[in-house]
LONUVO-430631 format. One line per field, with one value per residue (C-alpha): x, y, z. Coordinates in nm, 4 decimals, padded with zeros to 6 digits. Layout:
<nodes>
east <- c(X | ...)
north <- c(Y | ...)
up <- c(Z | ...)
</nodes>
This chain:
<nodes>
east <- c(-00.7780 | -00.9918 | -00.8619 | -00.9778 | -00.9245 | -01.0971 | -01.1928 | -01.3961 | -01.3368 | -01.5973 | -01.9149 | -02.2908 | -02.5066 | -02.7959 | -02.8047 | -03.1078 | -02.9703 | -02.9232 | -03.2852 | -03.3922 | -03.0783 | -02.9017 | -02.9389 | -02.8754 | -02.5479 | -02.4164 | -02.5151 | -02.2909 | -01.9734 | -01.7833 | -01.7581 | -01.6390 | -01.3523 | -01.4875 | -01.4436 | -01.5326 | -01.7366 | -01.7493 | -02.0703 | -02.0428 | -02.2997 | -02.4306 | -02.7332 | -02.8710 | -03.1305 | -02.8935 | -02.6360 | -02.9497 | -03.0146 | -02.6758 | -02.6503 | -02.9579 | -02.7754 | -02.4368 | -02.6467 | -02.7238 | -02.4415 | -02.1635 | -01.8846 | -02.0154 | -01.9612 | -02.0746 | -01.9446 | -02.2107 | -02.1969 | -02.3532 | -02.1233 | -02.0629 | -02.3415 | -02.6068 | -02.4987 | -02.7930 | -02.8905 | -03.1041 | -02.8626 | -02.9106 | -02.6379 | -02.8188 | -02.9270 | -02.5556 | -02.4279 | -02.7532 | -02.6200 | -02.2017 | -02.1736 | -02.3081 | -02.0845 | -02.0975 | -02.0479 | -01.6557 | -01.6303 | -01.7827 | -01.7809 | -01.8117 | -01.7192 | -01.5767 | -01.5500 | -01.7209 | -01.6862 | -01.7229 | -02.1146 | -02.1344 | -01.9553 | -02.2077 | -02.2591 | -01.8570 | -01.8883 | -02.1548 | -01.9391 | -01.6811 | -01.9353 | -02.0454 | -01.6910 | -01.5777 | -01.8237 | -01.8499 | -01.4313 | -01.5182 | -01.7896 | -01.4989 | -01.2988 | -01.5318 | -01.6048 | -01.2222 | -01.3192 | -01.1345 | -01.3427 | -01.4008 | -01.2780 | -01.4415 | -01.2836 | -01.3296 | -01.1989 | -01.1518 | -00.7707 | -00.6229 | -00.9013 | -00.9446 | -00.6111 | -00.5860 | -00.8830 | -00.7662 | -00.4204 | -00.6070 | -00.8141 | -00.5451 | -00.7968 | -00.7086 | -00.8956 | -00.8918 | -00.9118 | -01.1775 | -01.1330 | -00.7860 | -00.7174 | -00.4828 | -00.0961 | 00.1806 | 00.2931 | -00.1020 | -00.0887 | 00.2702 | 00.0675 | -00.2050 | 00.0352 | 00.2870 | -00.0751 | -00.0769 | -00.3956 | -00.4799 | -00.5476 | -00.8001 | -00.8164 | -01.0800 | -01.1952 | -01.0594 | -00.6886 | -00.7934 | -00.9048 | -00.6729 | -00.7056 | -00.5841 | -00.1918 | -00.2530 | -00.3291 | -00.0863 | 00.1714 | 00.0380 | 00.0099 | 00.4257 | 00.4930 | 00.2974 | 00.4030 | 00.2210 | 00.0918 | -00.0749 | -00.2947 | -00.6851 | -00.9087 | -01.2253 | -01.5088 | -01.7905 | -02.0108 | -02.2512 | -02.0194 | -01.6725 | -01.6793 | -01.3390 | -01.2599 | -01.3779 | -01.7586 | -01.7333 | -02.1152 | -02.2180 | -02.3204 | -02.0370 | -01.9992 | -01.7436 | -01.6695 | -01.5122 | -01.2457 | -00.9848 | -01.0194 | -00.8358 | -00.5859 | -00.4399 | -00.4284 | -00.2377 | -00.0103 | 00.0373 | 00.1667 | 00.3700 | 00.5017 | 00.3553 | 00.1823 | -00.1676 | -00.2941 | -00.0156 | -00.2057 | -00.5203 | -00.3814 | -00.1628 | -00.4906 | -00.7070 | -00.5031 | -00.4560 | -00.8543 | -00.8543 | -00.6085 | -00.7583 | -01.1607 | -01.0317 | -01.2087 | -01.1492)
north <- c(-06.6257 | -06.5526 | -06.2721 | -06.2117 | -05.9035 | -05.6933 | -05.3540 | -05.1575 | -04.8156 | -04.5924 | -04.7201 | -04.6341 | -04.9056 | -04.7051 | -04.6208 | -04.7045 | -04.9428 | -05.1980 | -05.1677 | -05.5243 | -05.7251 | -05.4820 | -05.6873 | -06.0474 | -05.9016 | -05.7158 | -06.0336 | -06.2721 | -05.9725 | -06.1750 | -06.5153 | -06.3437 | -06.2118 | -05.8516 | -05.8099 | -05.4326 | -05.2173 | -04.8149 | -04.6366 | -04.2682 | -04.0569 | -03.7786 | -03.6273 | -03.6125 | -03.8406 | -04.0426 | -04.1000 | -04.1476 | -04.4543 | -04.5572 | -04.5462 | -04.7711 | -05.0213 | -04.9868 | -05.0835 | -05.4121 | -05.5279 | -05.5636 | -05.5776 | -05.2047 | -04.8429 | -04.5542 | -04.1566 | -03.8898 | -03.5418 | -03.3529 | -03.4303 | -03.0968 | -03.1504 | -03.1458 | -02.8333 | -02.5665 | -02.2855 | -02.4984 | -02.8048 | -02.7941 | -02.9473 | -03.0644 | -03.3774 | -03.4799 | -03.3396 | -03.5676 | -03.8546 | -03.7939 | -03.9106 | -04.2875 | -04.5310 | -04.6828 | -04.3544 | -04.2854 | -04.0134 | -03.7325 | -03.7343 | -03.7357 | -03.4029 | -03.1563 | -02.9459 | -03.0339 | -02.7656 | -03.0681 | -03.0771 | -02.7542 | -02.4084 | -02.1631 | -02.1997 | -02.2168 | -01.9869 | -02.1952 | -02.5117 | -02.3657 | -02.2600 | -02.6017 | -02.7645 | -02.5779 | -02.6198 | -02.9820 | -02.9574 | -02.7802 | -03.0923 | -03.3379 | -03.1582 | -03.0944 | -03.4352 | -03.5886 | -03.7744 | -03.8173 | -03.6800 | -03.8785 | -03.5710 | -03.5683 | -03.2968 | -03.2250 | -03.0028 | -02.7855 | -02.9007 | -02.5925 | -02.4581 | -02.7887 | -02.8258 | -02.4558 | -02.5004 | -02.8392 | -02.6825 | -02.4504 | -02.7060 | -02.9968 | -03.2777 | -03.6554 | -03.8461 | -03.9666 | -03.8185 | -04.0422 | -04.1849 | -04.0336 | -03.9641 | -03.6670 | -03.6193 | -03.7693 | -03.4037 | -03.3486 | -03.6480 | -03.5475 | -03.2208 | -03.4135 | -03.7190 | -03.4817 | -03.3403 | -03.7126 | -03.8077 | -04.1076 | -04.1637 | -04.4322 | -04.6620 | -04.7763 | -04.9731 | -04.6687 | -04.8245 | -05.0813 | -04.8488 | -04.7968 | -04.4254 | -04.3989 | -04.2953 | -04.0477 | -04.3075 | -04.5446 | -04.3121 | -04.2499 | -04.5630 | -04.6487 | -04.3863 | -04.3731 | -04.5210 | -04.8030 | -04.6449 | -04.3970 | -04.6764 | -04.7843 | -04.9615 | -04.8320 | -04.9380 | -04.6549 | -04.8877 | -04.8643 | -04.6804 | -04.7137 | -05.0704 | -05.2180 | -05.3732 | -05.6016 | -05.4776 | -05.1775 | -05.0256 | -05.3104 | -05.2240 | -05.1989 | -05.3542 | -05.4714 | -05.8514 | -05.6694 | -05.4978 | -05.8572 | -05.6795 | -05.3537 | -05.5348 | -05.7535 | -05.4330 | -05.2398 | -05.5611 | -05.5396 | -05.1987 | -05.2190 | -05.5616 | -05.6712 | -05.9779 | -05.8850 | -06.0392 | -05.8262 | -05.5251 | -05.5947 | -05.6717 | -05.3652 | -05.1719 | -05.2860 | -05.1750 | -04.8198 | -04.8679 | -04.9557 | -04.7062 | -04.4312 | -04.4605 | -04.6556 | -04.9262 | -05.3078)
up <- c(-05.4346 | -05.1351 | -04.8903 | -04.5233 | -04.3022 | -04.5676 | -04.4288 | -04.6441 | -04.5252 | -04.7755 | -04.8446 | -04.9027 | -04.7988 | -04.7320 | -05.0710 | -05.2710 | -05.4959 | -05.2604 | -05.1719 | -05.2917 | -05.1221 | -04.8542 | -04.5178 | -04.6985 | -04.8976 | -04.5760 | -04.3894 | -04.6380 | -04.5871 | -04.3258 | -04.4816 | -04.8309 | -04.5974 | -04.5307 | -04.1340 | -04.1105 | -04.3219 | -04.2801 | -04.3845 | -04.5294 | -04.4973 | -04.7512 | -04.5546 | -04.2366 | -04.3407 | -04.5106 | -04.1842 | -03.9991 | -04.2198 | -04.1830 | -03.8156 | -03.8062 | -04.0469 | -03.8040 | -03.5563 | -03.6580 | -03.7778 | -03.5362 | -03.8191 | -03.9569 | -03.8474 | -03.9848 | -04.0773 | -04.0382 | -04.2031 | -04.5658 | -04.8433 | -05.0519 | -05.3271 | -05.0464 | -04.8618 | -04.8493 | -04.6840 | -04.4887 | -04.4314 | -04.0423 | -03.8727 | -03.5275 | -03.6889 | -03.7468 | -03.4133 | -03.2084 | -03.3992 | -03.3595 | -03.0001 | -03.0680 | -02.9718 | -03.3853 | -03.5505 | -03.5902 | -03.8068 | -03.9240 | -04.3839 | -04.5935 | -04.6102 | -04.8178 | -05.1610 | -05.4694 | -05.7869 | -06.0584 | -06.0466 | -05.8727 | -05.8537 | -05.7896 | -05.3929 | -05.3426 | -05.0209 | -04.8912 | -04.9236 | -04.7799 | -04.4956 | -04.4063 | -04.4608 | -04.2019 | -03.9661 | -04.0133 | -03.9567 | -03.6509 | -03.4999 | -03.5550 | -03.3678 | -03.0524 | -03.0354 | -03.1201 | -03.4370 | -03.7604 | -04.0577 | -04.4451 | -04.6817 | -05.0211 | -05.2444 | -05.6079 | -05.8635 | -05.5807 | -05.4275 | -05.4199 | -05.1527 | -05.0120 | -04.9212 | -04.7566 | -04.5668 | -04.4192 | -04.3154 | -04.1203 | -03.8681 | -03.9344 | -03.8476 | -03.8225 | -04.1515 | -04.4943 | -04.8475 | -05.0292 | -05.3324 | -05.4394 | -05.7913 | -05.7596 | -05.8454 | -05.6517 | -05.5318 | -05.4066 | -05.2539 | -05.0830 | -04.9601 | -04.7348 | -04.6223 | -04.4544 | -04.2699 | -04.1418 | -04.3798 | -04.4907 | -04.8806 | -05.0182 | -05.2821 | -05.4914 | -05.7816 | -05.9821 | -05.9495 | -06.1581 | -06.4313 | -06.7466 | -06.7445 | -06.3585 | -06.4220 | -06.1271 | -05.9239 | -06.0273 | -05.9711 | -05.6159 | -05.5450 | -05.6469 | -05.4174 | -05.1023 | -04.7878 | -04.6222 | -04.3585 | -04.5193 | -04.7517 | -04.6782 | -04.8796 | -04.9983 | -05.2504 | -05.2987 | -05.3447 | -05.5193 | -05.7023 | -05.8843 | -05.9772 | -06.0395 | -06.3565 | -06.4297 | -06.2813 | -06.5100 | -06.5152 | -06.2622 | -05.8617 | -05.6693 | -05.3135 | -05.0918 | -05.2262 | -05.5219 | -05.3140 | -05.3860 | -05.7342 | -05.6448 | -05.4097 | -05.7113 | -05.8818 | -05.6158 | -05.4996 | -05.8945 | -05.8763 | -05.5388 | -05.6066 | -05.2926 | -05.1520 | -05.1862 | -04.8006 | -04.7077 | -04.8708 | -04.7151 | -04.3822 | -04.4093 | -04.4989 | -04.2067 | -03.9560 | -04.0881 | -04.1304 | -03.7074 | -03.6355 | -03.8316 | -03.7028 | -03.3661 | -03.4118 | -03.2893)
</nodes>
């Protein structure tokens, strides 16, 4: 079944592996259903690319900000800050913690966490949290600025996911609900309200089954709904529809 009213709120277009087709696939997004399309950004460099691909497209936005496995002592943050007050860039991610690949530099994530927490907040936008075998801190440091936003990719427990709901965060859904191995997410997803839901790919990333080990992108999202409508005995439109405007709501967008 074809879907419309697909928001794709997580995605990384400027990513190299979509160096041979990106402007023809982001082109054909709208008549496979996909209405809006949020870019994330990893590095300066990288959310300058995506503004640039925001701003010719006028169905895609774009997050700016140094994901956690890019933070350095040099990561300078006036590249991101020039870029946050465009009128396509609505958030500032993806942000975060990351102690999976990397543990050694914890104070330095912390560092630039917090400072990136502190740009969304001088500038009123909602921020793309990316945290990773770091919860316990994550969650402790996000108490402390409270910001409006969206923990990426969730795959945590159902009492996690309790923690950074009652903060008013959003959680999103990928391709990794359709995985087998996902009971965290499953669980999550029987128990989460509504209007806490958005959709998300990763592309190119986290493929849902049946794209295992393929490029991701945002036509496979109708994938992950089935899954989820699966889960919440739901009408999947309803899920997607449900989705987009928590999507809107959450990076104000029409």
């Amino acid at each position: 079944m074809k879907y419309t009213n697909i928001f794709d709120t997580h995605s990384h277009y400027a990513d190299k592996a979509f160096n041979k087709d990106r402007m023809e696939l982001l082109s054909s997004m709208p008549e496979e259903g996909v209405t809006r399309i949020m870019l994330a950004g990893c590095t300066a460099e990288d959310s300058a690319k995506s503004l640039t691909l925001a701003e010719q497209f006028p169905f895609v936005w774009c997050a700016v900000g140094i994901h956690p496995n890019h933070v350095n002592e040099e990561s300078d943050l006036q590249q991101i800050t020039a870029m946050t007050s465009h009128e396509k860039v609505r958030a500032i991610g993806e942000i975060g913690l990351d102690y999976y690949r990397k543990d050694d530099n914890k104070d330095l994530q912390k560092k630039m966490f917090r400072a990136q927490l502190e740009l969304a907040k001088s500038f009123d936008l909602p921020v793309i949290l990316h945290i990773r075998d770091a919860i316990a801190e994550g969650l402790e440091i996000v108490k402390e600025y409270r910001p409006r936003g969206v923990m990426h990719c969730w795959s945590g427990s159902v009492e996690m996911a309790k923690e950074f709901v009652k903060l008013g965060l959003y959680l999103g859904f990928g391709g990794v609900a359709t995985y087998p191995t996902a009971r965290k997410v499953v669980e999550t997803l029987q128990w989460i309200p509504s209007e806490f839901m958005v959709l998300e790919t990763d592309c190119p990333y986290l493929p849902p089954v049946p794209f295992r080990r393929q490029r991701c992108d945002s036509q496979m999202i109708p994938y992950t709904v089935e899954r989820i409508a699966e889960i919440r005995n739901a009408d999947p439109q309803e899920i997607v529809d449900i989705c987009c405007e928590n999507g809107k709501k959450l990076f104000r967008i029409p």
